[in-house]
C-alpha positions, 0 to 999 in steps of 0.5 A: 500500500502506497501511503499518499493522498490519492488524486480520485477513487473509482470502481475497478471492478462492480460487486453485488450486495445483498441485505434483508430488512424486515422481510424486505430483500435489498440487492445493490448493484454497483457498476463502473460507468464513464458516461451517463448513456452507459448508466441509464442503459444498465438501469434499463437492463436491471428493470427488466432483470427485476421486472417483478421487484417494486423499486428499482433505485439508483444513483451515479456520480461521473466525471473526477470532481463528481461533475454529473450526479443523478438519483431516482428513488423510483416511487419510494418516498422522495429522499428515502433511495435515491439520495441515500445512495448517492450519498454513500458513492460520495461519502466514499469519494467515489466517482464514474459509477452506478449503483442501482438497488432493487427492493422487494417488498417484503410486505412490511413498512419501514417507514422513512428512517427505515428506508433510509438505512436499508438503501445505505447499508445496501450501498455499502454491501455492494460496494464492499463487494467490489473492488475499489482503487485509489489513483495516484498521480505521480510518474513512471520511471525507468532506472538503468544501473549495472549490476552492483547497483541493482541491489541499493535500488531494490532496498531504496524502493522498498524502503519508501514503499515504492511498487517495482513495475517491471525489471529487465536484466540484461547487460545491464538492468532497468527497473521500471517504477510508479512514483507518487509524484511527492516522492519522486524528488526524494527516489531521484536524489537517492538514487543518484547519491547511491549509486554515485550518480551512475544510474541513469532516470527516464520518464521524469516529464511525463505525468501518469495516473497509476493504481495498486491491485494485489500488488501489481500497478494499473496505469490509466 
């Protein structure tokens, strides 16, 4: 884990959640989503997935800073789906996705509060099922060095947490890195004071947007 202050949060892959309130079935669907044609199709196709439930719900978030939002409580008291959903996707800085939850009646009425915290929870249940990523900014370097500078480079990224996207031995060896755009001065000078300035840095111009799954780095 990368400890810097990531640029957004979005959805890598969507999950479903489940929960049950008083008889009353929950499912939440959560979806990455990039424009908002892509969304309204997807709740098109949950309607008629779940052409017998009551409610379908829904609400989206696209662009970085959160520019489109919309929500739909779907005939349950204003305020009570819609909004509650929208709120936990932008309580958890999330954005470029759907999450639509589908209620069926269970025949018991939970009335606004009630409502209110079964739409969140089952927010939350499909998001916890899904595998969120945070973005960083930062820039991919390639690092060139001779043998006898390969190991000063391994325990240098690992002592600042930094993840190792590739290495390549040949005659000589180049590592290929992601670094937090606040750590890249700090890896540079190190480095080059390590290894008495003889390794050679590229890609320093070039800004990337990059995210950490099990360890393996995402460029995007």
């Amino acid at each position: 884990m990368i400890d810097n202050e990531a640029v957004s949060r979005i959805v890598y892959e969507g999950g479903v959640g489940e929960i049950v309130e008083k008889k009353s079935r929950f499912i939440a669907q959560v979806f990455p989503v990039e424009t908002e044609q892509e969304a309204q199709q997807l709740i098109e196709q949950t309607k008629k997935k779940y052409w017998d439930a009551r409610h379908k719900c829904h609400a989206f978030v696209l662009g970085e800073c959160g520019e489109i939002t919309r929500c739909s409580d779907d005939g349950e008291p204003s305020g009570t789906a819609g909004r509650p959903i929208l709120e936990v996707i932008t309580g958890m800085g999330l954005h470029n996705v759907l999450v639509i939850v589908t209620r069926y009646f269970g025949g018991t009425l939970l009335g606004t509060g009630g409502l209110v915290r079964a739409y969140s929870q089952a927010t939350k249940e499909g998001l916890a099922n899904s595998v969120l990523l945070d973005i960083l900014c930062g820039k991919r370097l390639e690092i060139q060095t001779d043998y006898n500078g390969i190991g000063k480079l391994q325990y240098i990224t690992a002592q600042m947490n930094i993840p190792v996207v590739d290495t390549v031995y040949g005659e000589q060896v180049v590592m290929v890195v992601a670094v937090p755009q606040e750590q890249c001065g700090t890896l540079i000078h190190k480095i080059t004071e390590a290894t008495a300035g003889k390794a050679v840095i590229s890609g320093e111009e070039e800004l990337v947007h990059f995210g950490l799954r099990d360890g393996q780095v995402l460029f995007f």
